[in-house]
C-alpha positions as a LaTeX table, in Angstrom:
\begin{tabular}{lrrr}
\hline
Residue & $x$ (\AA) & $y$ (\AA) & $z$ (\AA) \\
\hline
Unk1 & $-17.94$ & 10.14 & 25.21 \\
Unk2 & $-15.93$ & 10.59 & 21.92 \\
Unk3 & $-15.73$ & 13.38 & 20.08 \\
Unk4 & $-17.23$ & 13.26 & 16.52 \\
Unk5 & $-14.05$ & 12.93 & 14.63 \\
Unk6 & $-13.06$ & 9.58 & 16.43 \\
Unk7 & $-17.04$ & 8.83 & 16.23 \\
Unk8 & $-16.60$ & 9.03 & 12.57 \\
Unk9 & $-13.43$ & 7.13 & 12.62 \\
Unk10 & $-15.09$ & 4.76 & 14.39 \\
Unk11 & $-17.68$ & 4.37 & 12.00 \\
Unk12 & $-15.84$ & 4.12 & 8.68 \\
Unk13 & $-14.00$ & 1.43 & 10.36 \\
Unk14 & $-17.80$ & $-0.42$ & 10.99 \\
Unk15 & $-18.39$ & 0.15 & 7.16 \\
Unk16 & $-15.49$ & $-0.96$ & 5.73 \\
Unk17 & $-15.44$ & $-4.30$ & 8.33 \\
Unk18 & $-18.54$ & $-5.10$ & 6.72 \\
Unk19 & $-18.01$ & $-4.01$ & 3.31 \\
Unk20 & $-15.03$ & $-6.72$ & 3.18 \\
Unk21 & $-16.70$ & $-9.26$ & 5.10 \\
Unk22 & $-19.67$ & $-9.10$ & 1.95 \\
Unk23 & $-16.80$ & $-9.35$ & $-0.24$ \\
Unk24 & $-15.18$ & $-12.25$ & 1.39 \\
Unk25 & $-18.32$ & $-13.91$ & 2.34 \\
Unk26 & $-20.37$ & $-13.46$ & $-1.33$ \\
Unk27 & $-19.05$ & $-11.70$ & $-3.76$ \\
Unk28 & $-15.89$ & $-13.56$ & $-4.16$ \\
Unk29 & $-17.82$ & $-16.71$ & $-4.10$ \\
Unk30 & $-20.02$ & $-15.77$ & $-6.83$ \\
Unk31 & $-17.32$ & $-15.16$ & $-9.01$ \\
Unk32 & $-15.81$ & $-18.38$ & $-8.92$ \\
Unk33 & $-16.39$ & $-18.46$ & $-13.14$ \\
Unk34 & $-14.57$ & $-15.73$ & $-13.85$ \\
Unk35 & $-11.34$ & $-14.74$ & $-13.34$ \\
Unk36 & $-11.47$ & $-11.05$ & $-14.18$ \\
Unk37 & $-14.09$ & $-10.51$ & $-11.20$ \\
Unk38 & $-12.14$ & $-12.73$ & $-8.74$ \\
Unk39 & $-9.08$ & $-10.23$ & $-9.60$ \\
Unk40 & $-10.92$ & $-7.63$ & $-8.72$ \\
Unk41 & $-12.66$ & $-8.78$ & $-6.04$ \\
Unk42 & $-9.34$ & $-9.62$ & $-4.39$ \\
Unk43 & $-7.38$ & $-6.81$ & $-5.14$ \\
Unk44 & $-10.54$ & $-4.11$ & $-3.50$ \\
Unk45 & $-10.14$ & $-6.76$ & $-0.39$ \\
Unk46 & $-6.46$ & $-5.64$ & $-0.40$ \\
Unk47 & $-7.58$ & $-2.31$ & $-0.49$ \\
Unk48 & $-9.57$ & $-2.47$ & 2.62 \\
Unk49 & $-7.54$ & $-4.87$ & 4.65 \\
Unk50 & $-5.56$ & $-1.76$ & 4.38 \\
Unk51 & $-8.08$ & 0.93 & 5.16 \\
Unk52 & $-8.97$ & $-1.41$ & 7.95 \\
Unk53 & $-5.50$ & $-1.43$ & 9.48 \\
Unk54 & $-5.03$ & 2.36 & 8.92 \\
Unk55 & $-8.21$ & 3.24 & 10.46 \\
Unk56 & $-7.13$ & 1.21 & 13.72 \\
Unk57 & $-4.02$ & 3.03 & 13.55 \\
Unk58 & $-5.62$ & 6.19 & 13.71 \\
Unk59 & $-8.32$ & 5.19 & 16.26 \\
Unk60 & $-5.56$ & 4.10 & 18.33 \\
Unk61 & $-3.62$ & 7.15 & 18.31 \\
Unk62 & $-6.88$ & 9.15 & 18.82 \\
Unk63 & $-7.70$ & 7.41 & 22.20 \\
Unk64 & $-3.64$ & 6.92 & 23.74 \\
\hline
\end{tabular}
């Protein structure tokens, strides 16, 4: 069973997963007529394509 801090990690990683997959899989899309929101949009996916991969970094070195 995991302890709650690598339950927690475990579940920010979840949130943020689906938080960019809405991103990715909507809001982008909608914002196809204007540029300032598809700069933002994309820059906030950079932003969690890099929580993501720091989560799973810590995850990892939580269950070696």
């Amino acid at each position: 069973m995991l302890d709650n801090h690598a339950y927690n990690l475990f579940a920010q990683l979840t949130e943020e997963s689906k938080s960019l997959w809405r991103i990715n899989n909507n809001y982008l899309t909608d914002a196809t007529n204007c540029d300032q929101c598809r700069i933002f949009w994309q820059r906030i996916i950079q932003e969690k394509e890099d929580n993501i991969a720091g989560l799973r970094q810590l995850i990892k070195s939580h269950l070696d």
